[in-house]
N, C-alpha and C positions, 0 to 999 in steps of 0.2 A: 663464321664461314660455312658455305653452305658444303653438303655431301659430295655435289659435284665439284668444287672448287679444292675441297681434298683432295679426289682420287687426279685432278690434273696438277695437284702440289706435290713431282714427285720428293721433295725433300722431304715436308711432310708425312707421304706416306711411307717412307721405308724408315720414320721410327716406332712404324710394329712391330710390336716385338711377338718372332715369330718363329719357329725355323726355316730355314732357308737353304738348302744342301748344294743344291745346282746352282745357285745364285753366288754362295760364300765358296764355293770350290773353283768356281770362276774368277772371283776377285782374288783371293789369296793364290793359286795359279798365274794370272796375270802381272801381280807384282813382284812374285819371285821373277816371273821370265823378264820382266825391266832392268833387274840386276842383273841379267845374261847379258841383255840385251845390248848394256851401256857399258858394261868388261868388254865385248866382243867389238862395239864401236872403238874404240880405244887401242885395244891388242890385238886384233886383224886391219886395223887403219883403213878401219870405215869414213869414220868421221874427217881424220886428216882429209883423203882421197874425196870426198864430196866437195868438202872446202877448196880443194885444189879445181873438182869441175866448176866452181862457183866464181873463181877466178880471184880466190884471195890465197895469203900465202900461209901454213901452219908453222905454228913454234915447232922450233928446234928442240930436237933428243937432247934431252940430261939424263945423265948417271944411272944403272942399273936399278930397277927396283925389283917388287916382289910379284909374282904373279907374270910374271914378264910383260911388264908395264915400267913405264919410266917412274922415277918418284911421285912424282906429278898426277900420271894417269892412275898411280893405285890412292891417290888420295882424292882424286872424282869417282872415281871407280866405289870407294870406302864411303863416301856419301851417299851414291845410290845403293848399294846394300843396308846401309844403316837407315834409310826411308823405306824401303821394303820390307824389311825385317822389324821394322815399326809400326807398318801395315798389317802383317800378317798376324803380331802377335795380340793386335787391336782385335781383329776378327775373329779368332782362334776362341782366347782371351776371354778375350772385356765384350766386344761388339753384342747385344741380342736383338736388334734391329736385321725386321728382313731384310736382304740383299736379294733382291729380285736379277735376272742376267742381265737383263737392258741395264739395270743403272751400276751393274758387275763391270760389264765391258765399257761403259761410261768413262766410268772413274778410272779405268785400269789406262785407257787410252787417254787420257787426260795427263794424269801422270806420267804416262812413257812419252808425251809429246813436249812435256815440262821439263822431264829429266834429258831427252834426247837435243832438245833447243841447247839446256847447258852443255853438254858433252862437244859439240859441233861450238860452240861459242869458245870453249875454252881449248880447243887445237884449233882457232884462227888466231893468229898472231896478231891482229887489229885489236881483238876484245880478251884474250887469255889472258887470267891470272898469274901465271904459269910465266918467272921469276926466266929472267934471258941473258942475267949477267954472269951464269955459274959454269963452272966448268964442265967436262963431259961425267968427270966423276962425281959428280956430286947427290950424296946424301939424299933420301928422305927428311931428317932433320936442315938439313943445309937449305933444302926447297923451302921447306917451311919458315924458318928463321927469316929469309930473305926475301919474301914477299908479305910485305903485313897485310893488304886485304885479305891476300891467302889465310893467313893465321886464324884472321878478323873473322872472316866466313867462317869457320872449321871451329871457332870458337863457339859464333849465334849456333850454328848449326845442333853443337852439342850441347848447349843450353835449350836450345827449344825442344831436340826428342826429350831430354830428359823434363821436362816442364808437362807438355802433355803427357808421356806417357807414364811420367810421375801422378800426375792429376785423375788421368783417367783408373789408374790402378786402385787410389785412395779412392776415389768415389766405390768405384766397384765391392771394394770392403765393405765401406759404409751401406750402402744398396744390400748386400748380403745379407745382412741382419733381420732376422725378420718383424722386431719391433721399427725398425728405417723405412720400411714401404710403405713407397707412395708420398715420402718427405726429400725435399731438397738437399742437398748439402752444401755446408757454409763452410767447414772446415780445413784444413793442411793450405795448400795451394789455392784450393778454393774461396779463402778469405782476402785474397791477396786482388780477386777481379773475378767478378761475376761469371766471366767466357776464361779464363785464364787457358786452356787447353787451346781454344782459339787461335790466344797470343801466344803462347810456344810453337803452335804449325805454323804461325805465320813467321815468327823465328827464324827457325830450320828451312824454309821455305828461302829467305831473303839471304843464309849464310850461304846455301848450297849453292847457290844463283851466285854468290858476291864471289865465292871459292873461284868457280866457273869463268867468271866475266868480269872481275871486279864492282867497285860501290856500285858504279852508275844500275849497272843493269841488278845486281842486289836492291839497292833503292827500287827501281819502277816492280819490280818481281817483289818486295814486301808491302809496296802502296795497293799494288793491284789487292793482293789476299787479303790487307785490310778494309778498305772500300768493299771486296766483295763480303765478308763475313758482317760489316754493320750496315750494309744495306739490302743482303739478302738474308744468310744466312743466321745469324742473330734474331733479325726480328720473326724469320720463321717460326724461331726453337722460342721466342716469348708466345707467339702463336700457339704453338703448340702445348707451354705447359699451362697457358692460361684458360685452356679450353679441358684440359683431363678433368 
């Protein structure tokens, strides 16, 4: 690949490993304010109230929860912090690839347009997960019990953070060493599939969405991040380490 076809490969180019102040205080900033963002859709009844201008109708309140949220909304709500707080501690963390602002505010928007699609899908009563036969008291466990997709999603959900950023933590060890530089790693998680980190975002990705909106829209929301990571992003990062 030639020089110029890097610098316009921005995937390519932000795995410089470089520091980056303004760029990683952007991103990590941006993903915390997604979990404000998606608590506040939720418990100032943004989301319902749009759906209602949009002219469909929202689920029904069940049962007191925490955070003054319905059972329900603190366990979309508990998704989007647990994707932010996966992000932030990626970059903090593990990340040493620049984070230039353009591709900061990129991803940060990308993400809040991901999580905010599910938040609004799952307070319209057409596509909500969000279980309709319980009474007004009912339980966070009771919510749970009684919608399995709910369960379903909140299950992949917590398999796939814990897969990548189970993956990325062991690589990071291994990289530490300073007899490891500049070699691969085959080991923990990463014997199990070449991209495995990959396949746990795209996990977490297809549970949050399934929680949200049940299978269907889980399904098209895990096919898309697969499709996109072996037809772009995969073959990049072969790209990439074929050329060091």
């Amino acid at each position: 690949m030639s020089d110029k076809s890097k610098r316009q490969d921005w995937s390519l180019a932000s795995r410089e490993k470089r520091p980056s102040p303004l760029g990683s205080t952007l991103y990590v900033g941006l993903r915390a304010a997604d979990a404000v963002l998606q608590y506040n859709l939720l418990r100032q009844g943004w989301a319902h109230e749009a759906v209602r201008v949009l002219g469909g109708s929202v689920v029904p309140s069940v049962g007191p929860g925490p955070w003054g949220l319905t059972p329900y909304g603190t366990i979309l709500t508990s998704l989007a912090i647990g994707a932010s707080l996966k992000h932030v501690v990626w970059k903090i963390l593990i990340g040493e690839q620049e984070m230039k602002p353009a591709a900061a505010f990129a991803i940060g928007l990308f993400n809040t347009v991901f999580n905010s699609t599910n938040t609004l899908l799952s307070a319209w009563a057409w596509s909500s997960a969000a279980p309709t036969n319980l009474p007004p008291s009912a339980s966070l466990a009771d919510v749970l019990r009684s919608s399995p997709w709910l369960l379903t999603g909140c299950a992949l959900f917590g398999v796939g953070i814990a897969t990548e950023l189970g993956a990325e933590l062991d690589r990071m060890r291994f990289k530490a060493k300073p007899e490891n530089k500049g070699k691969p790693y085959g080991g923990g998680l990463w014997s199990l599939a070449t991209n495995i980190n990959y396949g746990g975002y795209t996990l977490w990705r297809a549970g949050y969405a399934m929680a949200a909106a049940g299978p269907a829209w889980g399904l098209a929301v895990g096919t898309f991040f697969f499709y996109d990571f072996t037809s772009r992003a995969i073959p990049v990062l072969d790209r990439y380490c074929s050329e060091k």
